[in-house]
C-alpha positions as CSV (number, residue, x, y, z in Angstrom):
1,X,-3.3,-5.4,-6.1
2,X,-5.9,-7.1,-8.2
3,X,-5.6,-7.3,-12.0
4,X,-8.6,-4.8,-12.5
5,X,-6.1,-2.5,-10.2
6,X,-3.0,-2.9,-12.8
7,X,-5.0,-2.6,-16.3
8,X,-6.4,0.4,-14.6
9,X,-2.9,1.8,-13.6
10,X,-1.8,1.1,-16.9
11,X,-4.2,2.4,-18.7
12,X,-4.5,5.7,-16.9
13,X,-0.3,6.0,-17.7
14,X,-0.7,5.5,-21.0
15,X,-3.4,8.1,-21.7
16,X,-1.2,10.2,-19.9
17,X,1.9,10.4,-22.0
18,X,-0.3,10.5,-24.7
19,X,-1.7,13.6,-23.3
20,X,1.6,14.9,-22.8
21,X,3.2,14.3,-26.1
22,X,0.1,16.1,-27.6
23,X,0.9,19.1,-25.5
24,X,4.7,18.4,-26.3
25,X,3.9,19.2,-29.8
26,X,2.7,22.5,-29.6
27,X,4.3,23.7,-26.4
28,X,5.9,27.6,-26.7
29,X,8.4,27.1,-23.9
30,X,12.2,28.1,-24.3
31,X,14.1,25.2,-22.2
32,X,17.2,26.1,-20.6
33,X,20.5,23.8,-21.6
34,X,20.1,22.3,-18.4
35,X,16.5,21.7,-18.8
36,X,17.0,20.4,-22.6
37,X,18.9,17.7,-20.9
38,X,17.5,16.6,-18.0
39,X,14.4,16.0,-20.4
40,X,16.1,13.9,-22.8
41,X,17.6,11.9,-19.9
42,X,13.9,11.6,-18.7
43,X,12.4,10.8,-22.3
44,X,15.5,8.0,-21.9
45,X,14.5,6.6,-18.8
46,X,10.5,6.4,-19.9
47,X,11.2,5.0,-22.8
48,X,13.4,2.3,-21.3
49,X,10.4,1.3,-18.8
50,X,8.1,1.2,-21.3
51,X,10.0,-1.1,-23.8
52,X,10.3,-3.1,-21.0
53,X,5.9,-3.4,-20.6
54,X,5.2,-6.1,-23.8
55,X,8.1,-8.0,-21.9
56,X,7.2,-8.5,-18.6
57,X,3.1,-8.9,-20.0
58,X,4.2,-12.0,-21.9
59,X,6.2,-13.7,-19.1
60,X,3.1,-12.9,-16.8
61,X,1.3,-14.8,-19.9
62,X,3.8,-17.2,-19.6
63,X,3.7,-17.8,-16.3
64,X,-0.1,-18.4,-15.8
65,X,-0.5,-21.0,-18.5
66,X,2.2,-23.0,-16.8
67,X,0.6,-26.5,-15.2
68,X,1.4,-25.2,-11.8
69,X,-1.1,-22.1,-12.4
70,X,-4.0,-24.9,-13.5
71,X,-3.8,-26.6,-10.3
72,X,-3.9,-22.3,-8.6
73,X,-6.8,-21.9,-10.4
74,X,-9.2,-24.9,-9.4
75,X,-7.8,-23.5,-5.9
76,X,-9.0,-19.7,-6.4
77,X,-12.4,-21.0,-8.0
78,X,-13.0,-23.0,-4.9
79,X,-12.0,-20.2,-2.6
80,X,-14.8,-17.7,-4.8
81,X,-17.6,-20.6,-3.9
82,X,-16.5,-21.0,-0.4
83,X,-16.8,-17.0,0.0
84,X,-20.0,-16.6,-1.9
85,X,-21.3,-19.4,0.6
86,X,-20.4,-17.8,3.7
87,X,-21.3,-14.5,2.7
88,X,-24.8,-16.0,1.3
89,X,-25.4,-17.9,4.3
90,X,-23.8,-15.1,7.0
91,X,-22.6,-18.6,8.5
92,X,-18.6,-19.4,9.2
93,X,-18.4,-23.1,8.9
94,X,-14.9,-23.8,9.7
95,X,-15.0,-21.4,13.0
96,X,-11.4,-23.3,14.3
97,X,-9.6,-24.1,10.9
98,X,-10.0,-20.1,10.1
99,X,-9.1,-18.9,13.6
100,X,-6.0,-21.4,13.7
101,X,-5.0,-20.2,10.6
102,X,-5.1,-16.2,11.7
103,X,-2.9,-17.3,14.7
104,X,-0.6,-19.2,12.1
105,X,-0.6,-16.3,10.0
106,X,0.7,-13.9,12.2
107,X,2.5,-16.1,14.7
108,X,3.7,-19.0,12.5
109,X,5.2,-22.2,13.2
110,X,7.7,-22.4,16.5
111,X,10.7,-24.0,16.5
112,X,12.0,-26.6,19.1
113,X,15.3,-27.9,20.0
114,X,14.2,-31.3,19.0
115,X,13.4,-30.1,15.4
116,X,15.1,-32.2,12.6
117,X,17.1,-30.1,9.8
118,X,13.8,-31.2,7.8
119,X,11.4,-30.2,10.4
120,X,13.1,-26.6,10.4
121,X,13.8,-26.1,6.8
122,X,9.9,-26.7,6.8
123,X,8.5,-24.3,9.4
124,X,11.3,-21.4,8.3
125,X,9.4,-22.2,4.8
126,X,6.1,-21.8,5.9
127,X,7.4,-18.6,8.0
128,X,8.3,-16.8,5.0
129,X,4.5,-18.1,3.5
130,X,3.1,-16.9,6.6
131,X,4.6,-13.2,5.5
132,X,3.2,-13.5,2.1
133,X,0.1,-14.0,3.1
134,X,0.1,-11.3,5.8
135,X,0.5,-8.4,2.9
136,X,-2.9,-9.1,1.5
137,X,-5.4,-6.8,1.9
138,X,-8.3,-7.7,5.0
139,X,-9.8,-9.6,2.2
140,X,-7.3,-11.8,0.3
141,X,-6.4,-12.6,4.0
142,X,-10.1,-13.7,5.3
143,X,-10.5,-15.6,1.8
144,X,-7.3,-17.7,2.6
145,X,-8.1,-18.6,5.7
146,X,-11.9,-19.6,5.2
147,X,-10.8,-21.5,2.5
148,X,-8.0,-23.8,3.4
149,X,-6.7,-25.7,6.3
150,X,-2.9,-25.2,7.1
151,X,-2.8,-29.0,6.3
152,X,-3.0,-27.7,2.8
153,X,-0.6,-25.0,2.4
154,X,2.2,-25.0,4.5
155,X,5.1,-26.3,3.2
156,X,6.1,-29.2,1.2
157,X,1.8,-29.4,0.8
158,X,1.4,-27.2,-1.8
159,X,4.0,-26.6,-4.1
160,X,6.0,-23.3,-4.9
161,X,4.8,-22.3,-7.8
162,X,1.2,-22.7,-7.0
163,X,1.2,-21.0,-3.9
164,X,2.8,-18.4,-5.7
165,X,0.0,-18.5,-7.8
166,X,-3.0,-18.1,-5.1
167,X,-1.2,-15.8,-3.3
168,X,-1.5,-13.2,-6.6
169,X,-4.7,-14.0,-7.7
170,X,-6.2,-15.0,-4.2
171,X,-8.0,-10.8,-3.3
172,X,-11.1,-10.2,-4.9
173,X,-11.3,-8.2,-7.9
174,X,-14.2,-6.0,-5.8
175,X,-14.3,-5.4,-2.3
176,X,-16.4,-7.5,0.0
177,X,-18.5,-7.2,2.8
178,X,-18.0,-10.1,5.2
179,X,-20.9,-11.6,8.0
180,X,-20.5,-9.9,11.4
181,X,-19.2,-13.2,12.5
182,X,-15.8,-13.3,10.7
183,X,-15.2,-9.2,12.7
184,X,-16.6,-11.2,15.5
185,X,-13.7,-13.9,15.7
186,X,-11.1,-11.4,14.2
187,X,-11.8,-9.2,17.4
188,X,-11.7,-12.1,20.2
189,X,-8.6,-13.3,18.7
190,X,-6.8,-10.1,18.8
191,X,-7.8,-10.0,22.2
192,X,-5.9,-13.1,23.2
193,X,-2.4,-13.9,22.9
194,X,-0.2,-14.1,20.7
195,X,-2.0,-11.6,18.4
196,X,-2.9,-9.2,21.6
197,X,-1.3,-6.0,20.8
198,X,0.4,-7.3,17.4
199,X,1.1,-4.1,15.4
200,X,0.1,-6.0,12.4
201,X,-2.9,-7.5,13.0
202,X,-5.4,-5.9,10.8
203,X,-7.7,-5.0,14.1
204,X,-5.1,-3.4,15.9
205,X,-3.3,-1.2,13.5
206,X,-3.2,1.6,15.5
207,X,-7.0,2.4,14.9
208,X,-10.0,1.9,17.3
209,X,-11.5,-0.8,14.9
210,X,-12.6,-3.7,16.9
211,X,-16.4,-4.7,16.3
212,X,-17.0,-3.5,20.4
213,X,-15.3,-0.5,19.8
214,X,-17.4,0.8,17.0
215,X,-20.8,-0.6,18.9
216,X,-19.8,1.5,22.2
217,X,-19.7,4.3,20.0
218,X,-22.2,4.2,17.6
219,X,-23.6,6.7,17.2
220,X,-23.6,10.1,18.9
221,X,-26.5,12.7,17.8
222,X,-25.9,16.5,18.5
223,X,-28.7,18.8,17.8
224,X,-27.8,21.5,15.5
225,X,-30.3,24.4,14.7
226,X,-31.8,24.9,10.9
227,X,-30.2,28.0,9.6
228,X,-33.1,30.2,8.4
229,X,-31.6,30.2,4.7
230,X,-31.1,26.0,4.9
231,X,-27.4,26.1,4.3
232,X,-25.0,23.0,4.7
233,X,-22.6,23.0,7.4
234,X,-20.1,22.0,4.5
235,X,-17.4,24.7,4.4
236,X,-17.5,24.0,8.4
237,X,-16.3,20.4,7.7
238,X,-14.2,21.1,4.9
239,X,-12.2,23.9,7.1
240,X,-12.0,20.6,9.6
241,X,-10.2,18.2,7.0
242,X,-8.0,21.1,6.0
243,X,-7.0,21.4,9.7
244,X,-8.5,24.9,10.1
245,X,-10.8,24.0,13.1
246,X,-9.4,22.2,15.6
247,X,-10.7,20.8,18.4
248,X,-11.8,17.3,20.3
249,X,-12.4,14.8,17.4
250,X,-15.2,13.1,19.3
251,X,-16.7,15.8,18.9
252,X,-16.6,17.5,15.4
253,X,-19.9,17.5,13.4
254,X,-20.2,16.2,10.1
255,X,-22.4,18.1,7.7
256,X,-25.9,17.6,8.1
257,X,-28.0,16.1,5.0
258,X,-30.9,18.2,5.5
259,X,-31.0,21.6,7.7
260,X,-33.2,21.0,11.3
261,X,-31.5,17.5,11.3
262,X,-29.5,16.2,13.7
263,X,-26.2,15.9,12.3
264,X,-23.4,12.7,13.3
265,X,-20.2,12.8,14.8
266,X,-17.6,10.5,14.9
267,X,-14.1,9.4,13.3
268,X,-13.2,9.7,9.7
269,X,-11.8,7.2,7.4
270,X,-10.2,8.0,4.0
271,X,-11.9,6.0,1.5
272,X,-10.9,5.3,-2.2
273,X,-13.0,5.7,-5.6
274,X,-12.8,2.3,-6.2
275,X,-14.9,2.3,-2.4
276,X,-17.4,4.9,-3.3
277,X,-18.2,3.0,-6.9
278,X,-18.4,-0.1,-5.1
279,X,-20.7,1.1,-2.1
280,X,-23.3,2.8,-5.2
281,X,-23.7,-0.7,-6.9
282,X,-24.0,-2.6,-3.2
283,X,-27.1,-2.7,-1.8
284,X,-25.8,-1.6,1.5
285,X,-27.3,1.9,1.2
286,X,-30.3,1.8,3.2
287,X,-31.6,5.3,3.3
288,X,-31.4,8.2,0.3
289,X,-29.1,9.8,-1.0
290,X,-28.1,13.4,-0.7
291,X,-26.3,16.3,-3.2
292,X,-25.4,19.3,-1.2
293,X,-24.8,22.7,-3.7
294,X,-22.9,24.3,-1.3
295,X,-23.6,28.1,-1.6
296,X,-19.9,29.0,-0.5
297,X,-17.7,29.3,-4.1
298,X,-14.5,28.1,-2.4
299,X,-16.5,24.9,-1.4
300,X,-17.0,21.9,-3.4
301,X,-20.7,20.3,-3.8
302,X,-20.8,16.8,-1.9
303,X,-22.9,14.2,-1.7
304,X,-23.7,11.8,1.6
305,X,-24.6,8.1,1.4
306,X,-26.0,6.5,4.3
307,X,-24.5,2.8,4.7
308,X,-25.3,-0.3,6.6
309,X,-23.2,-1.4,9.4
310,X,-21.5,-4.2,7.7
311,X,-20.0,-1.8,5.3
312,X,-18.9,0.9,7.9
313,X,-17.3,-2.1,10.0
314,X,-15.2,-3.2,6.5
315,X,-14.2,0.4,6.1
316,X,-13.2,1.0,9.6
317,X,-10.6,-2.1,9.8
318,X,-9.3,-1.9,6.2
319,X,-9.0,2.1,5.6
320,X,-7.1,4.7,7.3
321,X,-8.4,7.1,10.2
322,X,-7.8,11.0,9.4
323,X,-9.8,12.1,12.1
C-alpha cells in the first residue's frame, strides 16, 4: 500500500471511534453482564492498539532518516523520471533488461551443483527479493523493472536496508497508465516459458487479460430498442450484479447511456474509489459523461464514463472480474 493509502486508513479509523464515542455518550441501551464485559475487554484491546500508533509512527520516522533510506530515495526519484519518460515518450527503452527482469521476478535465480556455499547463499537471497517484489501491485512491479537492471539489485548489490526501502516506497502514490508496449511484452512473455501458465503472473491470474484477448473481443454492439418513456436499463443490470438474472456472461447488456443506443456487453471488473477519482482527473475520458436518475426507487442513480483503451487494459489486468 502507498502512504496516501495508510494516512487515509488512519484517518477514516479515527473519525470513526470518534463517531462512536459520541454516540457512546448518549446511547439508551441496557447491556447484558455478558455484554458489559465483552465491551470492556474490547475498549481494552482498542486501546492497547492505539497506544501502540505514536510508537510504531516514530520508528517508521526513524527508520526513513536512517543513511540507508537516503541512498532509497535517490533510487525512487530516479525510478519516478524513468517512468514519467516512458510514459511521456510511449517508448520502452530497455525492452531486454525489463523483460529479463519479469522472468527473474517470477522464476528467479537456478541453482547448480557446481554452486559455491557463496554462490547459493546469494541466489536463495535474491529468491526471497524476487518474492518481495512479486507482492507489488502491476505498477510497483513495472516501475522496478523499467528501472533497474538485476545487476543492481540482486544480492550483495544493493544492500538490505535499502532494498527494503524501495521496495516500500517503490508503487506510485496514484495509479498509472502504462504505453501499450509494456502490456505488449507482459503478454508475449507470459506466453513463453517459464511464466506460461504461472498462477502468479499478473496476466494470467485466472482472468482473460492478455492485450489479444481484450482486442478479439472488443467490443460487441447489441441493438436494444428506445423504450417510449426513455428509461435506463439500470434496475436490469443491477438485478444482474445481485445475481438475479442469470444467464451467458458474454452476453449480458450493460445499461445503455442514452435510450435508442446501442448498448455494450462484455466482462465486468470491480473497481475501487481511489479508480473512479483517478479516472475523473485523467484525461483518458474521451467521450461525455452520463447521470442516469433511474425512475425505479429500489435503484440507485449511476453515472457512466467512457474511457480510452489504455485505461480499460490497466483495469482489466490489475482488478478483479465479477462477471
Amino acid at each position: 500500500m502507498t502512504t496516501s493509502t495508510y494516512v487515509s486508513q488512519l484517518d477514516a479509523l479515527t473519525k470513526k471511534v470518534e463517531s462512536f464515542v459520541e454516540t457512546l455518550q448518549s446511547v439508551k441501551i441496557q447491556p447484558s453482564k455478558i455484554q458489559y464485559q465483552t465491551l470492556e475487554d474490547l475498549s481494552l484491546r482498542l486501546s492497547k492498539a492505539t497506544v501502540a500508533i505514536p510508537g510504531e509512527v516514530a520508528a517508521l520516522k526513524k527508520r526513513n532518516t536512517e543513511s540507508s533510506c537516503e541512498e532509497g530515495r535517490k533510487l525512487v526519484s530516479q525510478v519516478r523520471l524513468d517512468i514519467n519518460d516512458l510514459i511521456t515518450t510511449a517508448h520502452l527503452k530497455g525492452r531486454l533488461v525489463f523483460a529479463r527482469n519479469m522472468r527473474l521476478f517470477f522464476e528467479g535465480p537456478q541453482d547448480s551443483a557446481l554452486d559455491s556455499k557463496t554462490i547459493k547463499g546469494r541466489k536463495r537471497l535474491t529468491r526471497e527479493r524476487c518474492e518481495r517484489i512479486c507482492s507489488l501491485n502491476l505498477d510497483g512491479l513495472n516501475s522496478w523493472a523499467v528501472a533497474f537492471a538485476p545487476s543492481i539489485w540482486t544480492a550483495n548489490l544493493m544492500s538490505n536496508k535499502t532494498f527494503d526501502y524501495v521496495v516500500e516506497h517503490i508503487e506510485p502514490e496514484d495509479p498509472l497508465v502504462w504505453p501499450s508496449e509494456i502490456y505488449d511484452i507482459l503478454n508475449a512473455l507470459g506466453d513463453e516459458n517459464p511464466l506460461k501458465g504461472s498462477s502468479r503472473y499478473p496476466v494470467q491470474n485466472g482472468r482473460e487479460n492478455t492485450t489479444v484477448a481484450i482486442q478479439g473481443k472488443k467490443r460487441k454492439y447489441v441493438e436494444e430498442p428506445a423504450r417510449e418513456t426513455g428509461q435506463s436499463s439500470m434496475a436490469q443490470t443491477e438485478e444482474l450484479a445481485t445475481g438475479e438474472i442469470q444467464g451467458e456472461l458474454e452476453t449480458e447488456k450493460l445499461p445503455m447511456v442514452q435510450a435508442g443506443r446501442p448498448s455494450l456487453t462484455g466482462d465486468v471488473y470491480e473497481l475501487t474509489l481511489e479508480d473512479a477519482r483517478m479516472v475523473v482527473i485523467s484525461d483518458q475520458v474521451p467521450g461525455k459523461i452520463w447521470l442516469t436518475d433511474t425512475f425505479e426507487a429500489n435503484y440507485s442513480s449511476f453515472i457512466t464514463i467512457p474511457i480510452s483503451d489504455e485505461l480499460t487494459r490497466r483495469f482489466i489486468i490489475q482488478r478483479p472480474r465479477v462477471m
